[in-house]
PLY file of the C-alpha trace (Angstrom):
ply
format ascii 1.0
element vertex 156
property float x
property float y
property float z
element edge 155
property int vertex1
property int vertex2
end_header
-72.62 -23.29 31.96
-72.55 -19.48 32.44
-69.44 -19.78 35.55
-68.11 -22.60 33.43
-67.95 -19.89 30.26
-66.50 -17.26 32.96
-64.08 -19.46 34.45
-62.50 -20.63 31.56
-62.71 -17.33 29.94
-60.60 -16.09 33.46
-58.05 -18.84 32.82
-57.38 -17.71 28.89
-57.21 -14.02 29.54
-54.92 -15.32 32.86
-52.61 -17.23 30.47
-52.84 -14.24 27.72
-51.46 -12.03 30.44
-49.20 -14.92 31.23
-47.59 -15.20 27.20
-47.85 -11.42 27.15
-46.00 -11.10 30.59
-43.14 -13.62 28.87
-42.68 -12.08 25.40
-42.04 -8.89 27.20
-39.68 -10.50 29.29
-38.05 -11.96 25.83
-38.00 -8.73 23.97
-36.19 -7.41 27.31
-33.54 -10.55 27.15
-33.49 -9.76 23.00
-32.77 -5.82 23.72
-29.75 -6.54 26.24
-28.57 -9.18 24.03
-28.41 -6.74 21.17
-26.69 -4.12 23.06
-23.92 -6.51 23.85
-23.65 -7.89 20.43
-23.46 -4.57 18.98
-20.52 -2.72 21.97
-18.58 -5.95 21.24
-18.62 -5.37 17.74
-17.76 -1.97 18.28
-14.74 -3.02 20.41
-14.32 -5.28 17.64
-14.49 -3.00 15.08
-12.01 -0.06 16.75
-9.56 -2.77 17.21
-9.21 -3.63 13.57
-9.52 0.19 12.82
-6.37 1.08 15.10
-4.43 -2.15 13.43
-5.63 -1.46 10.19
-4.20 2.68 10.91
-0.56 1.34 12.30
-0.13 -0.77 9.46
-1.10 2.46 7.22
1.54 3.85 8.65
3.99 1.23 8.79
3.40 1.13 4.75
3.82 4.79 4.43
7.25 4.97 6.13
7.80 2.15 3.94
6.83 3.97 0.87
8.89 7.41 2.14
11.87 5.10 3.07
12.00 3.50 -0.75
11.25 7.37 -2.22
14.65 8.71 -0.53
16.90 5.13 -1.33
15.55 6.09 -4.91
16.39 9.70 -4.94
19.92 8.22 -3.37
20.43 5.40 -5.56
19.41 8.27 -8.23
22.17 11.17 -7.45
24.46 8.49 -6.78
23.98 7.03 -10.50
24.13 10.60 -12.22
27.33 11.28 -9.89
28.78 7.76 -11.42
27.92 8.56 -15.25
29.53 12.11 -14.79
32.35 10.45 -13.69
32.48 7.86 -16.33
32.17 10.41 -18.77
34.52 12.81 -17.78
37.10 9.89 -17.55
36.05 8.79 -21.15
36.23 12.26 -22.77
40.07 12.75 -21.44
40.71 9.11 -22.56
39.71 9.85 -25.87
41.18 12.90 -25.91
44.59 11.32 -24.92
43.74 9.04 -28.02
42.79 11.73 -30.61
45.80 13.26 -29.88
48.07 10.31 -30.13
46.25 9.13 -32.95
46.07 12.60 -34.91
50.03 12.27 -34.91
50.43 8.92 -35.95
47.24 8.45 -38.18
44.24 9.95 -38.95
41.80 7.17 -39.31
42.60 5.03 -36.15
40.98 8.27 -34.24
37.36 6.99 -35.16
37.66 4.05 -33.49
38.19 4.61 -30.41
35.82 7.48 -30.03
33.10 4.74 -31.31
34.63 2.05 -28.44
34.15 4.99 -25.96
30.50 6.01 -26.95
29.55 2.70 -27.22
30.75 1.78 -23.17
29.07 5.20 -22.02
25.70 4.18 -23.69
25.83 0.88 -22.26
26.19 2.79 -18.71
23.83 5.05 -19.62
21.30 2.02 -20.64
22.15 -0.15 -17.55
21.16 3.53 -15.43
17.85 4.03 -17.26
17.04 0.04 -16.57
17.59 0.20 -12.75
15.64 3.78 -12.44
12.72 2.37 -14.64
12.92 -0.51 -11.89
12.68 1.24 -9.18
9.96 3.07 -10.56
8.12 0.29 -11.11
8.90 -1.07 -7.41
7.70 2.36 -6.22
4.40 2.46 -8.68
3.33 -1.22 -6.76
3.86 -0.16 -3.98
1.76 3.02 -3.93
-1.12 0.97 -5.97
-1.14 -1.28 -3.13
-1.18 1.09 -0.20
-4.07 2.89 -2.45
-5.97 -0.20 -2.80
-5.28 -0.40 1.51
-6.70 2.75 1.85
-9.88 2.13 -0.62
-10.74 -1.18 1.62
-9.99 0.40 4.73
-12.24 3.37 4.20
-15.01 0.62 3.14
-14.54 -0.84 5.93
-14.94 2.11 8.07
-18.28 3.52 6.37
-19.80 -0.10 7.72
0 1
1 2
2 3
3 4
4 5
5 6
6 7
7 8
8 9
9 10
10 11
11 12
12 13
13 14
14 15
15 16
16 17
17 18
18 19
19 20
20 21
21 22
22 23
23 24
24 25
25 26
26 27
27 28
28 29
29 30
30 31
31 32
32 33
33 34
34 35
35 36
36 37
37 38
38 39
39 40
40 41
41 42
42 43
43 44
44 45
45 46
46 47
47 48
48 49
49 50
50 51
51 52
52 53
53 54
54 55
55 56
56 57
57 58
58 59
59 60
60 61
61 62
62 63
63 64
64 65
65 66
66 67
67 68
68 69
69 70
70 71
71 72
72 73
73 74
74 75
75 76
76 77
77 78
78 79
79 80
80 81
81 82
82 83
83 84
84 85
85 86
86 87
87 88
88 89
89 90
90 91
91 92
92 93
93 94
94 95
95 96
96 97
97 98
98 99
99 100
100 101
101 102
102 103
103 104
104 105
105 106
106 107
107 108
108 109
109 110
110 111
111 112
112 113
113 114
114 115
115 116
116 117
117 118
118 119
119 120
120 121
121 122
122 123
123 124
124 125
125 126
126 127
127 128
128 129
129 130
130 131
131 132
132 133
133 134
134 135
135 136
136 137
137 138
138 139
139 140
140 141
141 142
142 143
143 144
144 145
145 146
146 147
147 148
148 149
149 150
150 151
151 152
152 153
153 154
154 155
């Protein structure tokens, strides 16, 4: 009974060494696993970072490219209303002075004619700049809202 007690006391403690033997073997094939999960996710990870970065910058050339139109589209409309209104104040001037010889009263209306095309200018200007503002405003919310995600993304 005794060698029957030692043998089979020999065979567990020879399979114990056995299932110890193979979960080191598994925590070995785990470890080398994990490694390659996490460099691929690295690679992964710098990939999206350098994508997410050109199309940073592709939206911020964007954003400086709309910036100068508007400072053109700007100068351009302040150029065109100085125009406008030197044009209207010689017109009217022609008028009050044609209309100060023949009558005295027909002078008013004109002038009013005249005001009332430059503020419709000036109204149509402050519409399209408000727009553009607007346009500009979006855009900078959304490349803020890029950013915000993107630096999320990169504390993970």
């Amino acid at each position: 009974m005794e060698e029957k007690l030692n043998t089979c006391e020999q065979e567990f403690k020879a399979r114990i060494e056995r299932l110890v033997t193979e979960i080191k073997v598994k925590e070995e094939q785990y470890e080398l696993e994990l490694t390659n999960v996490r460099s691929e996710m690295n690679r992964k990870l710098k990939l999206q970072e350098e994508e997410h970065n050109d199309l940073l910058k592709r939206k911020e050339m964007e954003c400086k490219e709309l910036n100068r139109q508007l400072r053109a589209q700007e100068k351009e409309k302040q150029n065109e209303i100085i125009k406008m209104q030197i044009e209207c104040n010689a017109k009217l001037a022609r008028q009050q002075s044609k209309s100060a010889k023949s009558c005295p009263d027909a002078a008013v209306l004109p002038q009013n004619i005249y005001r009332m095309k430059l503020q419709h200018l000036q109204d149509e200007k402050n519409k399209e700049i408000e727009t553009l503002r607007n346009t500009i405003k979006n855009l900078q919310q959304q490349f803020s809202i890029y950013q915000d995600s993107h630096l999320k993304r990169k504390r993970f």
